[in-house]
C-alpha positions in Angstrom: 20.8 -5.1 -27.5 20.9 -7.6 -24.7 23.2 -5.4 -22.6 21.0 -2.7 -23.4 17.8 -5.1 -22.0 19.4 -5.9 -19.0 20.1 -2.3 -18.2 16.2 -1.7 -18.6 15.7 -4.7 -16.1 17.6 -3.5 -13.6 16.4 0.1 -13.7 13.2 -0.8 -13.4 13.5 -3.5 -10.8 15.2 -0.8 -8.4 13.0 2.4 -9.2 9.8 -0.4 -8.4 11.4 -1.5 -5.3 12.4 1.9 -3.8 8.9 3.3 -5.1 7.1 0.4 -3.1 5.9 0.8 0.5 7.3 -1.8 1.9 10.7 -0.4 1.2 9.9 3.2 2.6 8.1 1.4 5.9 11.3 -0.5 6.4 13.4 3.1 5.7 11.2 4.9 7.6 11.8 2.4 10.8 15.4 1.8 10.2 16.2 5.6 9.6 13.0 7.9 9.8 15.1 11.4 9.6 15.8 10.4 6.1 11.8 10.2 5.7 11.6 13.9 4.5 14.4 13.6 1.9 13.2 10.6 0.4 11.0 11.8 -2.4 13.5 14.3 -3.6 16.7 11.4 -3.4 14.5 9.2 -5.2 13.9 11.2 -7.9 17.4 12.2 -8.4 18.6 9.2 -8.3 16.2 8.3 -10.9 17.1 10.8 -13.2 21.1 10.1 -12.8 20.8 6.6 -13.3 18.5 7.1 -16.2 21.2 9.0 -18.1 23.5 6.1 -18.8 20.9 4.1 -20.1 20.0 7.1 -22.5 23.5 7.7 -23.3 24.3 3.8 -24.1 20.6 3.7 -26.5 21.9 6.1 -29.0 25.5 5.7 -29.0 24.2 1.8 -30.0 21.2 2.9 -31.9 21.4 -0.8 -34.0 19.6 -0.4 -37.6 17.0 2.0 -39.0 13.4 -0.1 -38.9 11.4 2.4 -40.0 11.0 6.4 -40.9 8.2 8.6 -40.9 7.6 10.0 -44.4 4.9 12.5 -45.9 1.6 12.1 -44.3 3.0 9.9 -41.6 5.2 12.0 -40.6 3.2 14.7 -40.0 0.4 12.9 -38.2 3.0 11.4 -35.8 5.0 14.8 -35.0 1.7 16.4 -34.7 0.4 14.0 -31.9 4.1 14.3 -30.1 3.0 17.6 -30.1 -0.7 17.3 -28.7 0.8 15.1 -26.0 3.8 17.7 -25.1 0.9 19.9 -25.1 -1.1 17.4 -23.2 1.6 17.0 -20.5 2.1 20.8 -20.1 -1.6 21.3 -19.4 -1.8 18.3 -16.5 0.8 20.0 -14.9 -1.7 22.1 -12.9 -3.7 19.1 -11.5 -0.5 17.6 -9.6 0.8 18.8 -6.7 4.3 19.4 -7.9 6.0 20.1 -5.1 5.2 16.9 -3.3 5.8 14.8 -7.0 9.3 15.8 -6.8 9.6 15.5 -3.3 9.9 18.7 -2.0 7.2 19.6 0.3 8.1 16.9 2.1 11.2 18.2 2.5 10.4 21.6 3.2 7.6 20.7 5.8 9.9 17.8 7.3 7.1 14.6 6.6 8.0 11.4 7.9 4.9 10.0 6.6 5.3 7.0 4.4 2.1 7.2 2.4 1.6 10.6 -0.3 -0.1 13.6 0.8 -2.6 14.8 -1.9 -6.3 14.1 -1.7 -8.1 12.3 -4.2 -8.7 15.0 -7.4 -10.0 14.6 -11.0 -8.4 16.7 -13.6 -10.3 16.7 -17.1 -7.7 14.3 -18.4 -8.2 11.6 -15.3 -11.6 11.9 -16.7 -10.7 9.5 -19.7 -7.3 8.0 -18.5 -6.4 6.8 -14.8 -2.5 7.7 -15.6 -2.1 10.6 -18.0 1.4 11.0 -17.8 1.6 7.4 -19.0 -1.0 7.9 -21.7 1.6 11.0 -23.3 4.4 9.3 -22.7 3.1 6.6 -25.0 2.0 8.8 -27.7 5.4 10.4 -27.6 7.9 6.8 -27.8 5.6 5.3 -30.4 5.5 8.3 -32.6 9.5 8.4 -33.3 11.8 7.1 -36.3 12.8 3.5 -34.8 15.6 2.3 -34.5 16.4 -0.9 -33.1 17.8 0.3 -29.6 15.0 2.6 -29.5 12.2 0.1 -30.1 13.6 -2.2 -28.1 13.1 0.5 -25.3 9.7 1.7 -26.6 9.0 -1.9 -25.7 11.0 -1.9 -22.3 9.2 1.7 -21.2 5.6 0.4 -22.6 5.2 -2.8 -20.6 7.1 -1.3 -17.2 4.1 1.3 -17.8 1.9 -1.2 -17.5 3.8 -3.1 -14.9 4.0 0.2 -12.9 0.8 1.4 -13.2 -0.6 -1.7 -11.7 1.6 -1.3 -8.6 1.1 2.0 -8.4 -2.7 1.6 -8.4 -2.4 -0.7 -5.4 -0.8 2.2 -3.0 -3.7 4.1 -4.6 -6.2 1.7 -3.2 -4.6 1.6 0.4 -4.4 5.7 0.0 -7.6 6.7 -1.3 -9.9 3.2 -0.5 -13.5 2.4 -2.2 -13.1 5.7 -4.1 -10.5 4.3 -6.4 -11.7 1.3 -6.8 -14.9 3.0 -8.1 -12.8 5.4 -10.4 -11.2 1.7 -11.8 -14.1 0.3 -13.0 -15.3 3.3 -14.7 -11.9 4.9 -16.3 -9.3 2.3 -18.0 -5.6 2.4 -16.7 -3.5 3.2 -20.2 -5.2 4.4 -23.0 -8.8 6.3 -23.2 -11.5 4.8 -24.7 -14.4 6.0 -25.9 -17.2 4.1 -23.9 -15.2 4.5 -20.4 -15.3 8.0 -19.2 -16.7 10.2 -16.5 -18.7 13.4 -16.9 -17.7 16.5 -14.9 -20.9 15.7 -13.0 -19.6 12.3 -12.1 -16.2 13.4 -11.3 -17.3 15.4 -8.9 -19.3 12.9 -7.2 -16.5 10.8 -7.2 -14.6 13.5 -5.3 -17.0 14.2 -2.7 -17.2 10.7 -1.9 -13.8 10.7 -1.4 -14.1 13.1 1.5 -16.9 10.9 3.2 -16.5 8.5 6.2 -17.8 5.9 4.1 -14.7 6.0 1.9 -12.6 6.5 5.1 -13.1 3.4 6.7 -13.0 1.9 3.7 -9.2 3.0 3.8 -9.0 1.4 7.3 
């Protein structure tokens, strides 16, 4: 378990540090043909150094903690299910070709900061990070072992970790339009006196697009 909890730590520490700007500024300076590939390495790279990690978690999987029987057992497959659904469905509201990196790559970007305009789907209208929110739903919602909780654990509080970070490129991206959306829409899970109505979404958005918000991103 402890080699396992180091490999966490150090996964995390270099996806945060090559997700930050500072690093991509400094790329971008140092090497700024490698700007419209970056996205696209990153997330490879990501997903091949994730895979040892997996592979190491459940050839060690440590003892059974707990099994989902009869009643549980359906109520947890059945919200793994609403969140794969969930996921599926938020798919349309994100520009997938510049998530994985390659728009960038096709239109040859050396910008450091993302691309996409400030959006609401109906899901941002209850959660800031969505894909966070399923991902949740779907780790805590398993038969645990102690590898896996361990990771549940590991995966849950880099969420938060993360999202925090993440949110403060958001601010420098999007400016006094995000920082309304945080005060009115919580970061992890929904809850049910913070949300936005369609109508206020929408206002949100067209702020977004005014020079008000603009300077405020200057």
């Amino acid at each position: 378990m402890a080699l396992l909890l180091v490999l966490w730590l150090a996964y995390f520490a270099f996806h945060s540090a090559l997700a930050s700007l500072a690093v991509k500024r400094r790329v971008a300076a140092a090497y700024p043909g490698a700007m419209p590939y970056y996205r696209l390495a990153f997330n490879v790279v990501a997903m091949l150094l994730l895979l040892p990690i997996l592979w190491f978690m459940y050839g060690h999987p440590g003892p059974v903690l707990w099994r989902w029987q009869g009643l549980g057992a359906w109520l947890a497959n059945g919200l793994a299910l609403a969140a794969l659904f969930g996921f599926w469905r938020s798919l349309k509201a994100y520009d997938m070709d510049e998530f994985i990196g390659l728009r960038q790559w096709k239109n040859h970007t050396r910008r450091v900061e993302d691309q996409e305009h400030f959006h609401l789907s109906s899901f941002h209208r209850f959660v800031r990070h969505p894909w966070y929110f399923f991902g949740l739903v779907l780790i805590w919602t398993r038969d645990m072992d102690a590898a896996l909780l361990l990771s549940s654990a590991m995966i849950s509080l880099y969420f938060l970790v993360g999202s925090r970070l993440e949110e403060k490129k958001l601010l420098v991206y999007h400016g006094e339009v995000y920082r309304r959306y945080m005060a009115r829409v919580p970061g992890l899970v929904p809850l049910p006196w913070k949300w936005l109505s369609a109508e206020e979404a929408s206002e949100l958005t067209r702020f977004a697009r005014t020079p008000e918000n603009k300077k405020a991103q200057d």
